[in-house]
N, C-alpha and C positions, 0 to 999 in steps of 0.2 A: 567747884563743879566736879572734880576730879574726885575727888574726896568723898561724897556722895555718891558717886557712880560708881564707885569701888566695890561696898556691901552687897549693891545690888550685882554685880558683874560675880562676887562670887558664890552667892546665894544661888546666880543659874547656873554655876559653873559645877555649880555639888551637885544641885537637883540630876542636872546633864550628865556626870558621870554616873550616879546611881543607874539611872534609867539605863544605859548602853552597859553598865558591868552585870545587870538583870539580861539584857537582851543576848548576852552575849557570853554568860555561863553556859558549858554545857551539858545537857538537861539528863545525860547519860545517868548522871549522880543522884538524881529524884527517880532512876528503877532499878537499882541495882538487880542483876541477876546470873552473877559468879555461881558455879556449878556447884551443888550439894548446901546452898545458902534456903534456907526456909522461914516460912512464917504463918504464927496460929492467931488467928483472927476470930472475935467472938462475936454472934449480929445480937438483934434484939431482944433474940427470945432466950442466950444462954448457949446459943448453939457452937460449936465451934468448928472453923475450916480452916484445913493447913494446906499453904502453897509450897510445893517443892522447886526449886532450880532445876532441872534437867537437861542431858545433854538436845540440843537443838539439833535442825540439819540444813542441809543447804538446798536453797534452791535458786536454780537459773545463774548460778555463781555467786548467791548473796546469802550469807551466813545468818539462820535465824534462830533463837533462843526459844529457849520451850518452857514450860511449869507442865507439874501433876496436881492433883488437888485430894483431900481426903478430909469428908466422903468424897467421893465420886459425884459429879451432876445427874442427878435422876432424872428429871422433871425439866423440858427446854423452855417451861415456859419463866421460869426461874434463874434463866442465865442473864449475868448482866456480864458484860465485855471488862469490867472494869474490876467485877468479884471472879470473872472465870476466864481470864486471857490467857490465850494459849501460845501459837508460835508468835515469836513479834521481833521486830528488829531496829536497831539503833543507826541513823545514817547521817546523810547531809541534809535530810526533810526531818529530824526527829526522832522522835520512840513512835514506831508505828504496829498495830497489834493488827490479825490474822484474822478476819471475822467472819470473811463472806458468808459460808455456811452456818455458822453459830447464827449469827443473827438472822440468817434467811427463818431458820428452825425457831428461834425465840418467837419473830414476830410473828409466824403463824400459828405457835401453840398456846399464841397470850388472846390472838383474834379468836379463834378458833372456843377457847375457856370462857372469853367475854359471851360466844355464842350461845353456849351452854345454859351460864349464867341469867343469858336474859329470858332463856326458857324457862328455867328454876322458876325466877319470878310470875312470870305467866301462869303456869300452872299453880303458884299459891296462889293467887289471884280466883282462878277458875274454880279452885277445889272451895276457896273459902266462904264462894257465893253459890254454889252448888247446893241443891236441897239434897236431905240424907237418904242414902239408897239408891241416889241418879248416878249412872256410871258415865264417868267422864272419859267422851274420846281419844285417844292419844293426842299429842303432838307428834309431828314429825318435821325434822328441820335437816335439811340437807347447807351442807357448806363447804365453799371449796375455797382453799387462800392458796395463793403465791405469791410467796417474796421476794424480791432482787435488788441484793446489797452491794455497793461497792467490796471490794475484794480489802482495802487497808482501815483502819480507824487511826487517825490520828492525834495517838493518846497528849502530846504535847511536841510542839513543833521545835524547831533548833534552834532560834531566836526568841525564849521568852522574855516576851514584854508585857509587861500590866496593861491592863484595860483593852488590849488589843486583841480583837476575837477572830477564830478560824475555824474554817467547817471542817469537823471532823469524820462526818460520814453522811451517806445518804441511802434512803433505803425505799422501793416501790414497792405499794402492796396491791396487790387485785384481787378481791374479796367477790364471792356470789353468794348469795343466802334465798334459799328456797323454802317457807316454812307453812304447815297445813297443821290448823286443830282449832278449837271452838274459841267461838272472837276475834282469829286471825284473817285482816281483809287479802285475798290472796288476789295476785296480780297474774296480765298474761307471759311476764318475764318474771326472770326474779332480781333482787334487790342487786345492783353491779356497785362497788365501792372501790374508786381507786386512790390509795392511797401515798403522799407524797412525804416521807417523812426524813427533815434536814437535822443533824443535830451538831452543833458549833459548840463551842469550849471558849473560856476565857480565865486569864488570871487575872484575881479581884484582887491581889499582896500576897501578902506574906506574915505570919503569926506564931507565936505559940502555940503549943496544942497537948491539952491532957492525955494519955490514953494509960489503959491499965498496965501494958509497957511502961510507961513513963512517960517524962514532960522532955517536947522535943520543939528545939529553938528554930527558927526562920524556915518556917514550911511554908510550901508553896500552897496556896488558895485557888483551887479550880473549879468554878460551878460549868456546867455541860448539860443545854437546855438544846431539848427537840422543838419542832415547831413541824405541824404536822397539818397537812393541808388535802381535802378528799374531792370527788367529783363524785355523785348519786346519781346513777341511773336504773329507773327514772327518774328525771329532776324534780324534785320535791320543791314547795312552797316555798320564799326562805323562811317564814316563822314555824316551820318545822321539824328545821334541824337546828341544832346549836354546832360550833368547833368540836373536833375532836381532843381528846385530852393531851397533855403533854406530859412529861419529863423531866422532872430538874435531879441533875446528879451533883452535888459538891465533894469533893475529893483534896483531901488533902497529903501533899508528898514529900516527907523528912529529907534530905540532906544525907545521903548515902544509907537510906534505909529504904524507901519508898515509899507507898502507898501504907500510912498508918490510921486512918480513918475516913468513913465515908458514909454522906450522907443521901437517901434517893427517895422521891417523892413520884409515885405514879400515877398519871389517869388512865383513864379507858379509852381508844380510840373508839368502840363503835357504843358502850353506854352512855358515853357523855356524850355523844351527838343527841340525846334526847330530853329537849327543854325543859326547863324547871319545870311551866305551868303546863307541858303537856298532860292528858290525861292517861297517866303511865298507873297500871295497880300499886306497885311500888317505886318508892325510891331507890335510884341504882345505888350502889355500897360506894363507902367516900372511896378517896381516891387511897392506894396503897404505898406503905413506907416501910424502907426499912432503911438499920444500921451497919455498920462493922466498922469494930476499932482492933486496932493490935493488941493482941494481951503477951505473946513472947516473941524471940526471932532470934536470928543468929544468920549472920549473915559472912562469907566465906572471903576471906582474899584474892587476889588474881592468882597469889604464889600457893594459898592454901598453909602459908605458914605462920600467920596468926589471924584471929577471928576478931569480928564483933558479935557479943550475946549479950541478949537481956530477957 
């Protein structure tokens, strides 16, 4: 009997220390960010963004680390926390990054473009059923968004363990939309949209991973999905809206390099709330994705007396 319960005793006894030497590295080493350490990252289209190490500052007595980037972020509706992290800091909760504003400013400039968007549409709609010579009335669309984010995102917690998931941020939105021109049924309020949106993280393992840097061994696996939840007022039918879109980000983090690839799949929060078979002129545009892999880096020691490049 003994003899038989032995295999099994230390088949759980491996499995058990994996899982706690995972839970219980710490995670400091998956973001390195030693002063004058950088890194150039290339996305989809060829494009390339370098993260600088810079001196950080303190605040409230807690020491926070900072990046520059080059380019510059033009466009907020274009920031992800994860390609544009700014001050952030390493504790007893984790690697925690800096966002309140960033993201307050991302999610109303991505609401805000959806709005636009779905004018675009309407108006090819109007113009393309219009006889020739008929001048088509404006639209006019008034919008107002406000955002309110938690103040930290927590980019990965102090105890990683596989399979075990934690909210990394949360963010309200309160959206109004007021819109006037031909075909649009106008109400005596306008459109209220409040938005709840949670976004959790989790690690799926650990893997290889190609990038034009190079092939880098036991990287950590991090998908980072929103789930996003609204109230309409007026309250609409339910076969009239559909969910709002979500967010899946997977990221992946080298072993004293950090973030060397990342994958990000977008929807719409306010076009995909409109169902397949509604009678919409157009189809809203699929959902957006983009890349970024490492293509060089170099990364700085504590003493600054010998490096890692590639």
């Amino acid at each position: 009997m003994l003899k038989r319960f032995c295999p099994v005793l230390i088949l759980l006894l491996v499995f058990g220390f994996s899982t706690t030497l995972l839970g219980n590295e710490s995670v400091q080493k998956y973001f390195p960010g030693t002063l004058d350490s950088f890194w150039v990252y290339e996305d989809q289209d060829g494009n390339e963004l370098t993260r600088y190490s810079i001196e950080g500052e303190e605040i409230a007595g807690e020491t926070y680390l900072s990046f520059s980037y080059d380019p510059e972020l033009e466009d907020w509706a274009n920031y992800s926390c994860f390609i544009h992290p700014g001050l952030y800091s390493v504790n007893d909760e984790g690697i925690t990054l800096v966002v309140d504003k960033a993201v307050e400013n991302a999610v109303e400039a991505r609401l805000k473009k959806e709005m636009d968007m779905f004018v675009e549409i309407l108006k090819q709609e109007v113009f393309s059923q219009a006889p020739p010579g008929v001048e088509i009335p404006a639209f006019n669309l008034d919008v107002d968004v406000e955002a309110q984010g938690q103040e930290n995102f927590l980019l990965l917690p102090e105890n990683v363990v596989a399979d075990e998931e934690w909210d990394a941020n949360q963010v309200k939105v309160k959206a109004k939309m007021t819109m006037e021109g031909p075909g649009v049924v106008t109400s005596d309020e306008p459109l209220g949209m409040d938005f709840t949106i949670i976004e959790t993280g989790i690690v799926l393992g650990t893997e290889t991973v190609e990038t034009i840097a190079g092939t880098f061994k036991d990287c950590l696996k991090v998908e980072y999905r929103t789930e996003t939840t609204v109230v309409l007022t007026p309250t609409p039918s339910p076969d009239e809206v559909a969910p709002p879109g979500e967010t899946v980000t997977t990221v992946w983090f080298a072993p004293n390099v950090g973030i060397i690839k990342l994958h990000q799949k977008s929807g719409y929060m306010f076009l995909d709330m409109i169902p397949d078979d509604a009678d919409f002129p157009v189809a809203p545009p699929p959902p957006t994705e983009r890349t970024l892999e490492l293509k060089r880096y170099e990364i700085k020691t504590a003493e600054s007396e010998s490096d890692t490049e590639n």
